[in-house]
C-alpha positions, 0 to 999 in steps of 0.5 A: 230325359226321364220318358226317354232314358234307356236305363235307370240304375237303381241303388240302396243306401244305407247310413249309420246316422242321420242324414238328408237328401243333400248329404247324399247328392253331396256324396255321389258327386263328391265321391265319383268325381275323378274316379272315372275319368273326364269322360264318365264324370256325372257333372260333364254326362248331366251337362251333355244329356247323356244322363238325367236327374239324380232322385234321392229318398231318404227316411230315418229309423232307430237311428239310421238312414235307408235311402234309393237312389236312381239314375236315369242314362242314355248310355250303353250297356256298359258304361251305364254298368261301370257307373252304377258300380261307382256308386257302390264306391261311396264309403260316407255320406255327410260324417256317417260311414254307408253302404251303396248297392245297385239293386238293379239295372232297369231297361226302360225300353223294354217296357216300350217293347211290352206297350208295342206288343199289346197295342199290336195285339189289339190292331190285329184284333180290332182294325182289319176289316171283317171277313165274310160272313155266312147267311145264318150270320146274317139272319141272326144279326137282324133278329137281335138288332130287333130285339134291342129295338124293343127296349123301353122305358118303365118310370123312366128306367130301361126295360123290356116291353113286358115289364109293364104287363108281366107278373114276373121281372128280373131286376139288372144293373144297367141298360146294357144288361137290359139288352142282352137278356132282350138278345136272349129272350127275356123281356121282363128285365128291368135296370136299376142304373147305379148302386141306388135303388129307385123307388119304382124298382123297389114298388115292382119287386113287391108287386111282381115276382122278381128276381135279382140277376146282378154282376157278382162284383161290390157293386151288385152286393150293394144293390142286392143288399139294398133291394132286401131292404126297400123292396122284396126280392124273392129268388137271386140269380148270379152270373159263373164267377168273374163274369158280368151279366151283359157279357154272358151266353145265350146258355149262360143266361138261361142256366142262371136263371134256371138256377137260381135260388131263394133270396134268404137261402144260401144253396142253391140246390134246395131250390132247383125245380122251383127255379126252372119253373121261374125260369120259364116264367121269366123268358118271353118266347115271342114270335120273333123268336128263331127256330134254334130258341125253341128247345129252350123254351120247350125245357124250360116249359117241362121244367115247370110243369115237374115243378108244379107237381113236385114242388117241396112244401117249405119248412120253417115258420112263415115270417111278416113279409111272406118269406119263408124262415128256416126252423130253429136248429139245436145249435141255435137254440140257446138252451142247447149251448154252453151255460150262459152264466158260464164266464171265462177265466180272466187270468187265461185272456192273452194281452194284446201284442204290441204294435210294431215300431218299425217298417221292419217290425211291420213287415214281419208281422205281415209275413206269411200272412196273406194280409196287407197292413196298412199304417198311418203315422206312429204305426197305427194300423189302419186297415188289415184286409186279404192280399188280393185286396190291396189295391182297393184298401190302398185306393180307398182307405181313409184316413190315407195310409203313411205305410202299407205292408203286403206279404205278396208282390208289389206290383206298378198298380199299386205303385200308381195308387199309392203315389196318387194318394200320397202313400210314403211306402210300399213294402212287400215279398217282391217286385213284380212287373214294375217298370217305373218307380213313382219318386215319391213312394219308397219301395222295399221288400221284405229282404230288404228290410231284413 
């Protein structure tokens, strides 16, 4: 009934007492009955399937009961109105006085029309045949299928044909990033195939010139923090923001090479002609190369002979492994800083705020944060990351949170994470573009709890 309800009413409760799921199941039934008439009576509309189950939850707080009720119809418009405003009629539950308020009438069919809408996109964009395409098309369809044919294999690893013999390699995620720098020219790529670094990648990046060119994601932090620590990576190139490396341009590709930077600087314009130079290096002009790589390859080649004339004498002191270190500034010499027999006032420190002892105490504390708060039971908190983190933290925190408290909008991500996890409640500035409320995860938000 519930996959295939038109609507689903949804109601806050709130109690001046404790009370439990029955008392509350008691009170709509008992409190409905008869107020309507035969033909709106629950019991009678549950028996013929014009409505489903009634999902209550209830938790208790500081002496009072918080509960949402949902009722899912297969009503119309209007007799689903004048049900969900019965139910705002319920005065008690079991001996308390309580408050029922419909928060909303929820359309389940529109999330249907949402789910139709962008399946349709993806046939019109994806199940029609092809049109015709032109000789260039065609030409440059042979070529790059040529290209990838020449993927190899080094240590068992996919990489380019000139990885073997060349004294420069770029180092990649996967065999699909191999690929796409083979599209592009560039044969000297090697894919490290997971987030461990093998140990003939890490023997190459001592051996060779590399150079990491990894996604901008956790996973290629991960890898480039472990290539600096088994291996000896000399310059780092990195895709435009919120783009993978197997996704990129012809362009794209050779501007981020050409760009890219030292391994220990975080500028990288202190290192610009030095990464032409590499750049060129790095890109293998074979004879299959079509007449539209040439400019490229003939830019990158000048490149490299300004770099040669005008490259920089570094500054610094030369460390064990080759690199360059960067010379002491004053700010980091610690004679130049505060005295450090210098000891701070103990009677200035703050004392530590206390902990929150309820959800709203936590939703306050969240508000106007940008952070999401995680609890576990008795309010301890757990986690406290950026907004925009929430889905991983909630994904991935351990122990797993009781509680989580985001000042921005809960979305039905969240919602599906949490109840995958067990995750009792979400609290946040807003519902948005949630269409189906998991009956085990309770959802408020911050006007709700004030």
């Amino acid at each position: 009934m519930e996959d295939t309800a038109k609507y689903r009413v949804h109601a806050d409760l709130v109690a001046d007492g404790i009370v439990e799921r029955s008392d509350v199941v008691g009170a709509v039934f008992g409190q409905t009955e008869g107020l309507l008439g035969d033909e709106l009576d629950i019991h009678a509309l549950q028996d013929s399937s014009k409505l489903g189950r009634l999902d209550v939850d209830v938790e208790t707080e500081g002496g009072q009961s918080f509960g949402h009720i949902t009722l899912a119809s297969n009503l119309d418009r209007v007799e689903t109105s004048v049900l969900g405003a019965a139910l705002e009629a319920i005065e008690r539950v079991g001996p308390c006085r309580a408050t029922v308020e419909v928060s909303r009438i929820e359309d389940c069919r529109a999330a249907k029309r949402r789910e139709v809408t962008e399946r349709a996109k993806e046939l019109l964009a994806t199940s029609f045949d092809e049109g015709a395409i032109d000789s260039d098309d065609i030409l440059t369809e042979v070529r790059e299928s040529i290209r990838v044919a020449d993927v190899t294999e080094f240590a068992g690893l996919p990489a380019g044909p000139n990885v073997e013999s060349s004294d420069a390699v770029v180092v990649v995620e996967g065999r699909a990033d191999v690929v796409t720098l083979l599209k592009y020219g560039v044969k000297n790529a090697i894919a490290v195939e997971g987030t461990s670094v093998p140990d003939a990648v890490a023997d190459l990046t001592r051996e060779r010139r590399a150079t990491a060119f990894l996604d901008g994601d956790r996973g290629g932090a991960l890898i480039l923090e472990e290539l600096r620590q088994v291996g000896d990576i000399d310059y780092v190139a990195s895709p435009p923001e919120g783009e993978s490396v197997e996704d990129l341009s012809r362009a794209a590709v050779h501007t981020a090479l050409r760009e890219k930077r030292p391994a220990g600087a975080s500028d990288p314009a202190t290192s610009a002609d030095a990464d032409a130079a590499d750049a060129a290096d790095d890109t293998d002009t074979a004879s299959d190369t079509d007449a539209s790589d040439a400019p490229d390859a003939t830019s990158a080649a000048s490149d490299a002979d300004a770099a040669d004339d005008a490259s920089p004498t570094p500054t610094g002191v030369a460390a064990t492994d080759g690199s360059a270190v960067p010379s002491p500034t004053p700010a980091d010499d610690p004679g130049s800083g505060p005295s450090a027999d210098a000891t701070p006032d103990s009677d200035t420190d703050p004392a530590p705020a206390p902990g929150p002892t309820s959800t709203a105490e936590a939703a306050e504390a969240a508000r106007d944060t940008g952070r999401c708060h995680c609890y576990a039971p008795g309010f301890d908190r757990v986690a406290d990351v950026e907004a925009a983190d929430a889905f991983e933290t909630l994904r991935e925190t351990d122990p797993v949170p009781v509680l989580a408290v985001r000042d921005g909008p809960v979305t039905q991500r969240l919602l599906d994470v949490a109840a995958q996890r067990g995750i009792e409640a979400l609290v946040g500035t807003e519902r948005a573009d949630v269409v189906k409320e998991p009956v085990g995860v309770a959802l408020h938000t911050f006007d709700d709890l004030t």
